[in-house]
MILUMDO-352020 format. One record per residue (C-alpha): residue in one letter; y negated, x, z. Coordinates in steps of 0.001 Angstrom, whole numbers, plus 524288, in hexadecimal, padded with zeros to 5 digits. Example, Ala and Ser with C-alpha at 12.3 -4.5 7.8 and 13.67 -1.06 7.14 Angstrom:
! MILUMDO-352020
+------+-------+-------+-------+
| type |     Y |     X |     Z |
+------+-------+-------+-------+
|    A | 81194 | 8300C | 81E78 |
|    S | 80424 | 83566 | 81BE4 |
+------+-------+-------+-------+
END
This chain:
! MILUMDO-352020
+------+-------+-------+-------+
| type |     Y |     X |     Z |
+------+-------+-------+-------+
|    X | 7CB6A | 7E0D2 | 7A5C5 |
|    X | 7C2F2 | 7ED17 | 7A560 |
|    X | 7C584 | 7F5B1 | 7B2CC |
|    X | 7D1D3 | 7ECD8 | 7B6A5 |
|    X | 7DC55 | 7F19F | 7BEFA |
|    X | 7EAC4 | 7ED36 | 7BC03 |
|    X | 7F238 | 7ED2B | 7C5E4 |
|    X | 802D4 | 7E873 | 7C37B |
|    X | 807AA | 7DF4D | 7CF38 |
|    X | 81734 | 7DC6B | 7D1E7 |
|    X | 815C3 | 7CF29 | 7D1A5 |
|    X | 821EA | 7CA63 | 7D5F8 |
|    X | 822DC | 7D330 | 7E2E8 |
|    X | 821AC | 7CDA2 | 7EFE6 |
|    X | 825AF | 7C262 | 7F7A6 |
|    X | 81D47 | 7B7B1 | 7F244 |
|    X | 81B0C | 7BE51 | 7E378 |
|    X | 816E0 | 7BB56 | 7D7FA |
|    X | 80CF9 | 7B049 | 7DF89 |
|    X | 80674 | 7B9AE | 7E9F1 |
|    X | 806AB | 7C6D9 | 7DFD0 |
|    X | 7FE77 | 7BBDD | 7D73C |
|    X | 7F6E9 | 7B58A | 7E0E7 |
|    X | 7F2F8 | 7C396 | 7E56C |
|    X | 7F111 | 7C99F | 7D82D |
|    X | 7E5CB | 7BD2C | 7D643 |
|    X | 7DF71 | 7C107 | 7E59A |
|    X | 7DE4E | 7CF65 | 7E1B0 |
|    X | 7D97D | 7CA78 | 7D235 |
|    X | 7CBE9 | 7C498 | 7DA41 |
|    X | 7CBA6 | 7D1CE | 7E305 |
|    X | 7CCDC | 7DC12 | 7D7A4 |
|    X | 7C7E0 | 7D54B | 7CB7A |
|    X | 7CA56 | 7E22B | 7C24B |
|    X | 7D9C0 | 7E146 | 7C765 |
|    X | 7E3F3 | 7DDCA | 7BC34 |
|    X | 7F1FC | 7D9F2 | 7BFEE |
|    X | 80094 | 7D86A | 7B920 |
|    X | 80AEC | 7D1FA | 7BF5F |
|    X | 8174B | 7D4FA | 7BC5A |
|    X | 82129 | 7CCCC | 7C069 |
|    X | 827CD | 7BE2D | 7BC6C |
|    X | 81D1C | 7BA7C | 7B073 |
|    X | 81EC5 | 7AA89 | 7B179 |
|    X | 81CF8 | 7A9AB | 7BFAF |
|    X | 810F5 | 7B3B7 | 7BF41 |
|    X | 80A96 | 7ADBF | 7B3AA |
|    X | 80B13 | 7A00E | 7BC82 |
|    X | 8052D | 7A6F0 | 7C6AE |
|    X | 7FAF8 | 7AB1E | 7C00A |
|    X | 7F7D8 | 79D09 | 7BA25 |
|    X | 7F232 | 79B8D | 7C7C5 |
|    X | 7E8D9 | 7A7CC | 7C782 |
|    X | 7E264 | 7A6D9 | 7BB19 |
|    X | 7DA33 | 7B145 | 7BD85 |
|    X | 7E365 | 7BACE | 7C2CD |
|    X | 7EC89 | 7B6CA | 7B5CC |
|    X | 7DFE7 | 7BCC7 | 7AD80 |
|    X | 7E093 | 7CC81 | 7B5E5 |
|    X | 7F1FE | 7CABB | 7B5D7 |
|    X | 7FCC5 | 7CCFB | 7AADD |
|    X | 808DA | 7CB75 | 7ADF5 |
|    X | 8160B | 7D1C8 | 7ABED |
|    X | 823CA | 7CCEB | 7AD3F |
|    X | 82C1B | 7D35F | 7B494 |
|    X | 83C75 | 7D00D | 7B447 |
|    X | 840F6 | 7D3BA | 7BFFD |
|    X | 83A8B | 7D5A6 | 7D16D |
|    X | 83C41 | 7DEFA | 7DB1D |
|    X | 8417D | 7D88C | 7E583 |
|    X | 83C18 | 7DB6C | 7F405 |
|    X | 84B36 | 7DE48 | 7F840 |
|    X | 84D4F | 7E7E4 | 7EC41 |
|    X | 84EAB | 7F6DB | 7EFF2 |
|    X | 845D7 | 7FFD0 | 7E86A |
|    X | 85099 | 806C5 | 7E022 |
|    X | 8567B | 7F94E | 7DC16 |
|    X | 846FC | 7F635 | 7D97D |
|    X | 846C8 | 80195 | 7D18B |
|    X | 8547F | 7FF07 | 7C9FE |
|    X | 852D4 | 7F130 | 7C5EA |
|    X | 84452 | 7EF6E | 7C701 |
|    X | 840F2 | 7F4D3 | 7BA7E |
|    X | 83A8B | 7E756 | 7B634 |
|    X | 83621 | 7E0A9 | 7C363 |
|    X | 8276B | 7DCCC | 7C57A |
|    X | 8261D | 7E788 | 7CE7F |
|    X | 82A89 | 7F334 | 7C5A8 |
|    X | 82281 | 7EE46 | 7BB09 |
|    X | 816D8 | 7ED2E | 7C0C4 |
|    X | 81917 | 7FA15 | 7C5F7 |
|    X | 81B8D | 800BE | 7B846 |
|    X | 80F73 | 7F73C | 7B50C |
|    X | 808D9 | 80356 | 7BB8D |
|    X | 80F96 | 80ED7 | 7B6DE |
|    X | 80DE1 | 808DA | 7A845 |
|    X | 7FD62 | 80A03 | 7ACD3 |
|    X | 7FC78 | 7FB84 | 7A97F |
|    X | 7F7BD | 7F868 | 7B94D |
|    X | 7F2DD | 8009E | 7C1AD |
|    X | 7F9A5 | 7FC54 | 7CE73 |
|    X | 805C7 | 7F457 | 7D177 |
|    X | 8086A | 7E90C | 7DE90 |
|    X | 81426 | 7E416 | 7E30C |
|    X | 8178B | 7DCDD | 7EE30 |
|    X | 82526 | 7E005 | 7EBF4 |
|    X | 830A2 | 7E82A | 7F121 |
|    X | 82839 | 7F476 | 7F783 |
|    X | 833F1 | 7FE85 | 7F454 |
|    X | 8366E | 7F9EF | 7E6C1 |
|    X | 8268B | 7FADC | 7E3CA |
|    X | 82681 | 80899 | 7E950 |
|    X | 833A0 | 80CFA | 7E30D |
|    X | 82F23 | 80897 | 7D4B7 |
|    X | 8201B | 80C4E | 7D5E6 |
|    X | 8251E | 819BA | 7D894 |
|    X | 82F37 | 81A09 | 7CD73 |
|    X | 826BC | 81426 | 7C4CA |
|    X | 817F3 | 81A4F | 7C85C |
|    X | 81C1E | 8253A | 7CF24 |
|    X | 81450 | 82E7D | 7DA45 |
|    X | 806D4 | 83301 | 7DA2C |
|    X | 80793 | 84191 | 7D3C7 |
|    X | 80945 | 8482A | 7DFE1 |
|    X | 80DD4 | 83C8C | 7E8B9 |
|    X | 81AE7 | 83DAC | 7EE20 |
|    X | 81DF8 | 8309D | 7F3B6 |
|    X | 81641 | 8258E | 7F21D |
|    X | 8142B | 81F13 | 7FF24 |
|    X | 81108 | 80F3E | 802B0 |
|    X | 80341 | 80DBA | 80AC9 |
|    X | 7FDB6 | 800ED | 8108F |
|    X | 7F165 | 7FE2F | 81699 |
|    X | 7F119 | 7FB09 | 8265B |
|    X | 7E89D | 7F451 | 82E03 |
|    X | 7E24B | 7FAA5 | 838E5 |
|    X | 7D8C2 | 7FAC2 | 8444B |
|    X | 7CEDF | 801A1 | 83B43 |
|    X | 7D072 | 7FBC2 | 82E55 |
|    X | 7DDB0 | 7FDBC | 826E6 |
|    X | 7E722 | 80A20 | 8243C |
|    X | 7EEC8 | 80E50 | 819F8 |
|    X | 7FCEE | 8137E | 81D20 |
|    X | 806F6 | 8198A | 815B5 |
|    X | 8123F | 81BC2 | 81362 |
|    X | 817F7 | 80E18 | 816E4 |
|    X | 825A1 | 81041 | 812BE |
|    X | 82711 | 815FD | 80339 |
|    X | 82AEE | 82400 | 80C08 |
|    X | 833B5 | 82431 | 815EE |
|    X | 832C7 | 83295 | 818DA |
|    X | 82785 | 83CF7 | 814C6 |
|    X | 82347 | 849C3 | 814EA |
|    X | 816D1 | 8509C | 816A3 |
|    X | 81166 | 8515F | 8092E |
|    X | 815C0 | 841CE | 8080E |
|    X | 80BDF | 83E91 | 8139F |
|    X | 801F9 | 84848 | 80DAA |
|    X | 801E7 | 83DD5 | 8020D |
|    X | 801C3 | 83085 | 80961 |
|    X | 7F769 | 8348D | 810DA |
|    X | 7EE69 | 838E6 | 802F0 |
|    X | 7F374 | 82BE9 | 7FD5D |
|    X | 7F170 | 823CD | 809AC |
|    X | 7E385 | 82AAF | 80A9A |
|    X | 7E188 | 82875 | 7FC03 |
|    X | 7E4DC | 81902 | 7FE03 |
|    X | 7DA33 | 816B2 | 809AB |
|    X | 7CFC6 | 81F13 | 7FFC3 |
|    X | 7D443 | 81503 | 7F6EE |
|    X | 7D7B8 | 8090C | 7FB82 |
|    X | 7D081 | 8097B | 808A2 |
|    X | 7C35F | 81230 | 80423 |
|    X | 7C474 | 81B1F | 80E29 |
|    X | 7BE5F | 82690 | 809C0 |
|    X | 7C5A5 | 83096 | 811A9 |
|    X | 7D266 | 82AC3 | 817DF |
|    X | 7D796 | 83057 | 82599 |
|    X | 7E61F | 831AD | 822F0 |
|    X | 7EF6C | 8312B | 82F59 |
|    X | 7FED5 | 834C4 | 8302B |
|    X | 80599 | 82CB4 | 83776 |
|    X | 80D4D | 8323D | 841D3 |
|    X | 81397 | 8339B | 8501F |
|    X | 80768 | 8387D | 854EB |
|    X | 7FA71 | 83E33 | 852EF |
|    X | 7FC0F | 84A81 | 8566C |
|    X | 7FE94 | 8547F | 84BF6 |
|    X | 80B2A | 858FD | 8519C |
|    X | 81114 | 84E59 | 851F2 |
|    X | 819DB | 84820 | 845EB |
|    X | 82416 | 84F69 | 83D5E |
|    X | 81F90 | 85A9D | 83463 |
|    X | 81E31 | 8535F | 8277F |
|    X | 81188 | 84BA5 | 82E95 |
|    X | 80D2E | 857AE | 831BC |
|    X | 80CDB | 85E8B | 8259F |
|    X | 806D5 | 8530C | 81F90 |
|    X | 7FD38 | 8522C | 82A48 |
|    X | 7F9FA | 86136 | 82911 |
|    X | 7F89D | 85E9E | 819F5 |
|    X | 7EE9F | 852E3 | 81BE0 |
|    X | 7E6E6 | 85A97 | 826BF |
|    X | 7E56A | 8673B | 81C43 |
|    X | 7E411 | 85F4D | 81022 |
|    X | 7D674 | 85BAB | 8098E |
|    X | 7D878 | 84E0A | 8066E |
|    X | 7D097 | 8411D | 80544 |
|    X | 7D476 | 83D08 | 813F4 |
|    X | 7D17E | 83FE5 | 82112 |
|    X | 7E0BE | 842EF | 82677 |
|    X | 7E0EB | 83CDE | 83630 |
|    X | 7EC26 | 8440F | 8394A |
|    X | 7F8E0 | 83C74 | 83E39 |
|    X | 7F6F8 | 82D84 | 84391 |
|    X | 7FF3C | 825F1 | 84C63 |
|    X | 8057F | 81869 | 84AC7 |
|    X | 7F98A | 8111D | 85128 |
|    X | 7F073 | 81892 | 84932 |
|    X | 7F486 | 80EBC | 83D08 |
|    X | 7EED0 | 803B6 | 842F7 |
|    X | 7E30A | 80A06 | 84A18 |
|    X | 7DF0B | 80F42 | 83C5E |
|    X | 7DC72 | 81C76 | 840EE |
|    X | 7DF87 | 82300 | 831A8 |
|    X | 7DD09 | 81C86 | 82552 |
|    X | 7E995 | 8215E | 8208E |
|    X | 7F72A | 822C7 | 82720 |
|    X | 8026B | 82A8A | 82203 |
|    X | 80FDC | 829B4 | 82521 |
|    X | 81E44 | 82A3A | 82012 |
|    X | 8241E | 81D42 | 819FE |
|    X | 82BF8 | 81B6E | 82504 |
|    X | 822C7 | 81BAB | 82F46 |
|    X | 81826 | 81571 | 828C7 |
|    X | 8223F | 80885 | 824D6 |
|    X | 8252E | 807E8 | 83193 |
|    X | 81851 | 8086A | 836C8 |
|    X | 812D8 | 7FD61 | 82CD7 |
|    X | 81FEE | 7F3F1 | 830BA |
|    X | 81C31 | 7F823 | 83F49 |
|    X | 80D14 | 7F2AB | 83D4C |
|    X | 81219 | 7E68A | 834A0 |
|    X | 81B37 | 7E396 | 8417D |
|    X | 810FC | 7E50D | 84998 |
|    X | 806C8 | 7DC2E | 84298 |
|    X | 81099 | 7D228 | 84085 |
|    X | 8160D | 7D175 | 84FE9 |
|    X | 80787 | 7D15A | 85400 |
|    X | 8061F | 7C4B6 | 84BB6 |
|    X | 80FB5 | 7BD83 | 84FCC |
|    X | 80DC7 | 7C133 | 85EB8 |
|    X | 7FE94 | 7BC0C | 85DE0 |
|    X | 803A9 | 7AFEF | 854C5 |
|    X | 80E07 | 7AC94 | 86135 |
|    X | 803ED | 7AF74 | 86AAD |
|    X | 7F91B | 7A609 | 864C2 |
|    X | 803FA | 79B24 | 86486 |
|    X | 80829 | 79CF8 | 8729E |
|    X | 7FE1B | 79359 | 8782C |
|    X | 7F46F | 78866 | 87720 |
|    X | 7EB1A | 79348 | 87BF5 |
|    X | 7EE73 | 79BEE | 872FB |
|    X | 7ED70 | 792D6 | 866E3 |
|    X | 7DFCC | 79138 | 86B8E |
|    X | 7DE53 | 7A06D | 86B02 |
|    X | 7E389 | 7A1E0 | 85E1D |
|    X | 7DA88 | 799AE | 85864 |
|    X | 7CECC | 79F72 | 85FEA |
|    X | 7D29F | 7AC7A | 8583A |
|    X | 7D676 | 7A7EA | 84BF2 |
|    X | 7CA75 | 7AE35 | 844FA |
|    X | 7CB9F | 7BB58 | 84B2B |
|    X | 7DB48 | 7B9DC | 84972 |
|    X | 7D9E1 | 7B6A9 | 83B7F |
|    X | 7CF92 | 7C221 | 837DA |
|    X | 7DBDC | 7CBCC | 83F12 |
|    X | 7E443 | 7C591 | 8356C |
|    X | 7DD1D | 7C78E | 82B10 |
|    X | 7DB4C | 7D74D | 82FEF |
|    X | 7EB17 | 7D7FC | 8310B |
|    X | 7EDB8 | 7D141 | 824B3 |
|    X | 7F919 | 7DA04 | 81D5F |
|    X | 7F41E | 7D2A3 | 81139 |
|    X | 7E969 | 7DAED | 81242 |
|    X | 7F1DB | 7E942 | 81108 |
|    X | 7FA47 | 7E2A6 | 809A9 |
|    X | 7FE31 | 7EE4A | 7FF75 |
|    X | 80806 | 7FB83 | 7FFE4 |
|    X | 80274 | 80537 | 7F8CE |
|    X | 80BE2 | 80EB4 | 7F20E |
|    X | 8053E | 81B14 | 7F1BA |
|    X | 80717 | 82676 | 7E861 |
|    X | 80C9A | 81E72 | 7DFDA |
|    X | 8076F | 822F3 | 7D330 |
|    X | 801DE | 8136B | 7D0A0 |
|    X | 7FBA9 | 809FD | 7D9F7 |
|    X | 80745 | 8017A | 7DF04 |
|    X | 80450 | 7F8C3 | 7EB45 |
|    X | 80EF4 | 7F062 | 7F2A6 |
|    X | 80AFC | 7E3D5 | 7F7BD |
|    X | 811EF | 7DC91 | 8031C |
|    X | 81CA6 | 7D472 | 7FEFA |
|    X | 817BB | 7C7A8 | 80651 |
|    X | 80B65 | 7C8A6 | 80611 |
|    X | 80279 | 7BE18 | 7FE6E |
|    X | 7F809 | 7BEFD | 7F365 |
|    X | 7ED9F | 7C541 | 7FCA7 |
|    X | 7F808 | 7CF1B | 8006D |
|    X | 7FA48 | 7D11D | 7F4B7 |
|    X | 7ECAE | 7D1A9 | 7EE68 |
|    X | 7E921 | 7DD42 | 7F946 |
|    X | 7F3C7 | 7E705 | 7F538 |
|    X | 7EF1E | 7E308 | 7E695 |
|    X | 7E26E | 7E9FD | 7EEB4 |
|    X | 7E85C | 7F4FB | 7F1AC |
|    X | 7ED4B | 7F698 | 7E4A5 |
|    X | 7DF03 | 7F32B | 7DD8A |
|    X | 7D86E | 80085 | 7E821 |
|    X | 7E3B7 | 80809 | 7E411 |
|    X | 7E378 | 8067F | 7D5B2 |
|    X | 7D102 | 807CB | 7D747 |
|    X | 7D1E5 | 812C7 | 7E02D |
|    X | 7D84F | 81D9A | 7DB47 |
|    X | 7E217 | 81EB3 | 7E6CB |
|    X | 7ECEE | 82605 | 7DE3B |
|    X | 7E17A | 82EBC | 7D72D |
|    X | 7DEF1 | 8321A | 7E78A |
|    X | 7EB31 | 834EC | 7E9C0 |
|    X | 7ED47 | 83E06 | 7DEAF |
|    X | 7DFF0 | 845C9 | 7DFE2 |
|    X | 7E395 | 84630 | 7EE8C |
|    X | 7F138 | 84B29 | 7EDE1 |
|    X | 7EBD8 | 855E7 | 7E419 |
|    X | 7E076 | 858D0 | 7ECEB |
|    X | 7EBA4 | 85B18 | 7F80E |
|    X | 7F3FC | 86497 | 7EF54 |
|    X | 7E7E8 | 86C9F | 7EB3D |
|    X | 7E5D7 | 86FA2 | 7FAF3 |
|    X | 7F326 | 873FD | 7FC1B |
|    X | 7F379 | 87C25 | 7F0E5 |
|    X | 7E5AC | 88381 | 7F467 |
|    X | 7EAD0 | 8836F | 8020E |
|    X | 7F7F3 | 88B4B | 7FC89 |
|    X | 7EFB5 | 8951C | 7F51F |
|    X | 7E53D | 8975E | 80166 |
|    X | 7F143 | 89A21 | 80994 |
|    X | 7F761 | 8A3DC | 7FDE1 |
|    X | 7EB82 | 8AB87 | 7FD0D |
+------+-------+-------+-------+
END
């Protein structure tokens, strides 16, 4: 296919894989018609899979794999005796230049552990960080780091926020992305001094985003920066904190529309405009981790979620590998060490 895009999936991560990696591999087929897959995974269950999406079978190859990364395994023993699972196959798939992008829906550390091994950082990039998209009162966020670093300094903030920015240019089309850090307050004295530096570095720097200064926790869901930065720690707590949240408020108005005749009868005079905030709070629709600065495009998918889950962070994935986003990052990162170097020899002279 002239102008495809290959793109290698771990077919045999997740909860309900190989059927929902296939059934979402055939939704995102219709959506990005130039898109080219290879599974990689257990060949005679795949090839019956396929039987049922002729289509899809014409735009996939697959690839036996022996062995699969369990969802209990730790990333070192992933690393050890993984050698020949679906995941790290798919993953070399990438390195080798045969795909341009790997999925998985499998375990999140062992993904992260091998795509660094085997693809290595952005030249430049010193951790690669995990971002997610979140929904908000003004459209949706992107937030990282969501757990790949538990503690960072300075410079490491410095380059989430250029790859977080480089992501909403990317992903989102925001031209020029306000970037946010996330902290204890919003004044500039507060937080320790590796926020500040970083924050001093963003405010002086002449980069492709508009920097907000620090944000607070209710400033994720009130939208109030394209972008928010943070440590891994903070940010996986905050993410498990809003999942919580969404998931108590559910089942509160579920119990509260079964309490009564009444409010039966109220539940079904709001059905539409229940349904359409559904549809607004769907995770299906972020469904998709992001490993940034990874020198590749490698996107994690939700273990449990289903094909449409799945077909979105095959999305994110598809904007990733069309966009540029690493090229961004790159020219961005050089862009940032050029204004520190003139800045070094205007304070020499």
């Amino acid at each position: 296919m002239s102008g495809s895009l290959v793109l290698a999936l771990d077919a045999m991560g997740g909860d309900n894989a190989p059927d929902m990696v296939v059934a979402g591999a055939n939704v995102a087929r219709v959506r990005y018609p130039n898109l080219q897959f290879r599974l990689f995974g257990n060949s005679e269950k795949l090839e019956k899979l396929l039987r049922r999406f002729p289509k899809l079978a014409q735009v996939a190859t697959v690839v036996a794999s022996e062995t699969v990364i369990e969802a209990s395994e730790k990333p070192s023993q992933a690393l050890r005796r993984g050698r020949q699972s679906s995941m790290r196959l798919a993953i070399d798939d990438v390195s080798e230049g045969k795909a341009r992008g790997v999925v998985s829906a499998g375990n999140t550390g062992a993904l992260m552990a091998m795509s660094k091994i085997v693809l290595r950082t952005l030249p430049g990039i010193h951790r690669p960080a995990i971002a997610t998209m979140f929904p908000t009162t003004r459209g949706e966020s992107v937030m990282l780091d969501l757990g790949a670093n538990i503690e960072c300094d300075a410079e490491n903030l410095v380059q989430f926020a250029i790859m977080g920015a480089a992501f909403a240019r990317s992903v989102q089309g925001v031209r020029r992305p306000t970037v946010g850090l996330l902290n204890v307050g919003s004044e500039e004295s507060k937080g320790h001094e590796e926020i500040k530096r970083a924050a001093q570095t963003l405010r002086e720097a002449d980069l492709p985003l508009e920097f907000h200064g620090f944000v607070e926790g209710n400033d994720i869901a009130d939208g109030t920066v394209d972008v928010v930065v943070t440590d891994g720690f903070t940010g996986n707590v905050a993410l498990k904190t809003a999942e919580g949240t969404a998931s108590m408020y559910t089942g509160f108005l579920r119990a509260t529309f079964r309490r009564s005749i009444f409010s039966k009868l109220g539940y079904w005079m709001a059905k539409p405009a229940l349904l359409a905030l559904k549809r607004r709070f769907d995770p299906r629709r972020y469904n998709g981790g992001m490993f940034l600065g990874i020198n590749g495009i490698a996107v994690k998918s939700h273990g449990g979620t289903d094909a449409l889950g799945y077909a979105n962070a095959i999305g994110f994935a598809v904007d990733m590998m069309t966009q540029g986003f690493n090229e961004k990052v790159i020219r961005d990162l050089e862009s940032l060490d050029q204004g520190a170097k003139d800045a070094a020899e205007a304070a020499a002279q």
